[in-house]
C-alpha positions, 0 to 999 in steps of 0.5 A: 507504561514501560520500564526500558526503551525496548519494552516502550517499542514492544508495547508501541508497536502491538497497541498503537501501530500495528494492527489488531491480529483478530481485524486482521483476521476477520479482513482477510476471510471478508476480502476471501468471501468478497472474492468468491462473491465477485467470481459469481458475478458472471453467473448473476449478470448477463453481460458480465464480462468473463474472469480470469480466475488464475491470476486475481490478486490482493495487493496494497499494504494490508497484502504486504503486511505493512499496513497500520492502524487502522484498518480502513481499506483492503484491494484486491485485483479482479482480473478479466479475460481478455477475449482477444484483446490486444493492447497499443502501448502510448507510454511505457508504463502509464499509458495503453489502449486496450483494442477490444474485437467485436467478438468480445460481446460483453467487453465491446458494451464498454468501448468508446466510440474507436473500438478501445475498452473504457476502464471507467467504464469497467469499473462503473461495471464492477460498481453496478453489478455489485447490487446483484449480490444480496450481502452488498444491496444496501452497501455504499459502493462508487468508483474512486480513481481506478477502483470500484469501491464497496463501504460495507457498514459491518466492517471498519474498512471499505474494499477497493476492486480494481479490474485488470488484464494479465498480459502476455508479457507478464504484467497486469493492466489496471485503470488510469483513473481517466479512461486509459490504463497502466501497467503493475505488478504487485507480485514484484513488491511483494516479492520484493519485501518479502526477500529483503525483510528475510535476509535482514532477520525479519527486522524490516515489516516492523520498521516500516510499520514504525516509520509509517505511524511517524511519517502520518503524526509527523508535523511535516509533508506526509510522504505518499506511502508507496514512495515511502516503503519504497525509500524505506527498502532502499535504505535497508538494501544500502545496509550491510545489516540492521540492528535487532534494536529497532530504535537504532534502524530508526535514528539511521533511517531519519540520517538517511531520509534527511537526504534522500528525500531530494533524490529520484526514487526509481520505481522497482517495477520499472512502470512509473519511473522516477517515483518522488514527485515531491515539490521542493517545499516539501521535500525540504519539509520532510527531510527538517523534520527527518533531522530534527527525529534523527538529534532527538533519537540520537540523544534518547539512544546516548541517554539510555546508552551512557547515561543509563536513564531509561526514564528519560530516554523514553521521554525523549522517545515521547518527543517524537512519536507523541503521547501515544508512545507508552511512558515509563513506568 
């Protein structure tokens, strides 16, 4: 129950949308203890591959502080000594072979047949060595793409283990999901968001964490998140500033996406390319219901603006996000 438009975000964004401060914390000291347990594995296995401990990582949107209720996945990158490995680029970004010497005992075990590292392999490494810590015997724990994936029932959220290498021009290697690898850098996203949330007054984490609760309740094409934080720091950046009043950032944004959404959306680490894969369908789908958000926030901002009505401003809020969004009060 909320009295005026803002204190309806307020109590929006710290009930529904963002996550609970004490999960959060309880995440982080589990993935923290997680990690600790995976830099023992090499003492535990003996054909372990060994770690390279400096440059292990947490990434995704739960690291970037832009993940929402509910906390149901925490990744982190596993990163390995390369033991003389050298890497054959096929497709800048998307496709290397990694070229594993004999001497590298422990990572020849999980080659093909032409002397290359299996990143399924790895992973599946990562899943069944998993067993040796006793906290994670009875814990369900697969591989899922380019992750080994650890469900522990004590927690809401699963963990996803992603081995990786660190290359000697500065980017990371992870599995492609079907054997090969691509490159990443998680660094630059975080960099990235950090920045640019900073020089726009800390007023960026929360509009994307908003934005994010839409783009999942919205009847329309959910857009991938990563395309869509990524759509979303574009939009910002395209702004000399942002308003301190987030539903104004809003009803600018759904403006913007309803014709952003049909262009190439770069990706700002300069792997993948061309980010918006979307179908025309979709894309059409999405940017109809960015307009319909933008006339309804248009007109919840006019009614509580000029008409002075805070009740049915809110209301009108209501409309767009559902009836989880509080009501007047």
């Amino acid at each position: 129950m909320a009295k005026t438009v803002n204190e309806a975000f307020n109590i929006f964004n710290k009930d529904i949308v963002n996550l609970d401060p004490d999960k959060t914390k309880v995440g982080r000291n589990s993935r923290n203890w997680l990690l600790d347990q995976l830099i023992s594995l090499p003492n535990k296995v003996d054909d372990f591959p060994r770690l390279y401990e400096k440059v292990h990582i947490n990434y995704g949107s739960f690291a970037r502080n832009t993940k929402i209720r509910p906390l149901d996945d925490i990744d982190l990158i596993l990163a390995f000594t390369a033991e003389g490995t050298t890497y054959t680029t096929i497709t800048y970004g998307k496709r290397y072979k990694l070229n594993v010497p004999e001497q590298a005992t422990h990572l020849s075990k999980l080659c093909n047949e032409d002397g290359t590292l299996n990143s399924i392999k790895l992973v599946n490494k990562i899943v069944s060595s998993l067993n040796r810590i006793e906290q994670y015997k009875s814990a369900e724990k697969h591989r899922k793409q380019e992750a080994a994936t650890l469900n522990l029932s004590s927690y809401e959220w699963v963990f996803d283990i992603v081995p990786a290498f660190y290359t000697d021009t500065g980017y990371y290697v992870i599995p492609d999901g079907e054997g090969e690898w691509k490159a990443t850098d998680p660094r630059i996203d975080q960099e990235r968001i950090n920045l640019i949330n900073k020089k726009y007054d800390g007023n960026v984490l929360q509009l994307i964490r908003t934005l994010k609760f839409w783009n999942v309740r919205a009847l329309m094409t959910t857009v991938p998140s990563y395309l869509f934080e990524t759509i979303i720091l574009n939009f910002v950046e395209s702004q000399e500033k942002v308003s301190n009043f987030i539903d104004v950032n809003l009803i600018n944004f759904w403006l913007y996406l309803k014709s952003a959404i049909n262009n190439d959306v770069d990706d700002p680490k300069g792997f993948q390319g061309n980010l918006n894969t979307l179908s025309y369908s979709e894309k059409v789908s999405i940017s109809s219901k960015a307009n319909d958000s933008y006339l309804k926030g248009y007109d919840a901002f006019k009614i509580e603006t000029e008409e002075k009505n805070q009740s049915k401003a809110i209301y009108k809020w209501r409309e767009i996000f559902g009836d989880k969004f509080p009501s007047y009060d």
